[in-house]
C-alpha positions in Angstrom: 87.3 118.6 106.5 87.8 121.8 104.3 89.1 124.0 107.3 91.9 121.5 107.5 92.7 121.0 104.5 92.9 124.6 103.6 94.8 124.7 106.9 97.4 122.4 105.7 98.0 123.8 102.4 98.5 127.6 104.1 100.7 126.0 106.5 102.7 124.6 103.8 103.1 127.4 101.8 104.0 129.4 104.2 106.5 127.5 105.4 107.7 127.6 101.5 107.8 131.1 101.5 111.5 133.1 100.8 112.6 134.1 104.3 114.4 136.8 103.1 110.9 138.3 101.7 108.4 140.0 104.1 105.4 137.6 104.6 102.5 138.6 102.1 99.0 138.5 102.5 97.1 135.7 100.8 94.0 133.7 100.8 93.5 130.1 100.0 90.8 128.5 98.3 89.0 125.4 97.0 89.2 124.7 93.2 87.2 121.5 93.3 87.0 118.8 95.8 85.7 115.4 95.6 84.2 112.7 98.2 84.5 108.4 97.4 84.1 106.2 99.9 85.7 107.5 102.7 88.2 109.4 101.0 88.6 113.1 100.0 90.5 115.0 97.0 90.8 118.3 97.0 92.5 120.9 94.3 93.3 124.2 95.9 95.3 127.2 95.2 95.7 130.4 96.4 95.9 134.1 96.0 99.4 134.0 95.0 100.7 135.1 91.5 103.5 132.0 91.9 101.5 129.9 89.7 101.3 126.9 92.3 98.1 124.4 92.8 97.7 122.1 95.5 96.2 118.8 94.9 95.2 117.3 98.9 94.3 113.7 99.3 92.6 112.3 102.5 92.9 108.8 103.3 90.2 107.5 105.1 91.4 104.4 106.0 94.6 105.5 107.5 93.8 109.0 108.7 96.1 110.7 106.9 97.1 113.5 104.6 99.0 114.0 101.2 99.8 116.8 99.6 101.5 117.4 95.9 102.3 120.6 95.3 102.3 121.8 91.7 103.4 124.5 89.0 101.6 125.2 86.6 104.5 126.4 83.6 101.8 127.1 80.2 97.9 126.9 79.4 97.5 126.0 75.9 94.0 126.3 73.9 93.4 123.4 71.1 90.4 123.7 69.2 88.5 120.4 69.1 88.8 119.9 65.4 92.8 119.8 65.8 92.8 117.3 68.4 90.4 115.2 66.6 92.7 115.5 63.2 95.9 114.0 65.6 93.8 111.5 67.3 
């Protein structure tokens, strides 16, 4: 199950690369998965610096695959006693 979905997502990206560009070298990774019922979720990125995430779904019922591919534009920190103040 991992070897294909890391096998999707390199497939994807490079199919998403610029053509124009030479290929690069990359690796892609695991950031968390999860298992329910018969279903999978997995968050994966890669060595990239294009800021992209990958979040993988499979169904288990129907056998398939979906993929949403993400950019990730800021990462803010919030101390706790902030949030609480605008809760």
């Amino acid at each position: 199950m991992d070897n294909a979905a890391l096998g999707i997502v390199r497939s994807y990206i490079e199919n998403h690369l610029d053509k124009t560009d030479s290929k690069p070298e990359f690796e892609v990774f695991t950031v968390w998965k999860a298992k329910a019922l018969q279903n999978w979720k997995f968050l994966i990125s890669s060595t990239l610096p294009d800021g992209m995430y990958y979040e993988l779904t499979f169904n288990g019922d129907r056998h398939e695959w979906y993929l949403d591919a993400y950019k990730k534009f800021e990462n803010k920190v919030y101390p706790e006693n902030i949030v609480l103040e605008t809760a």
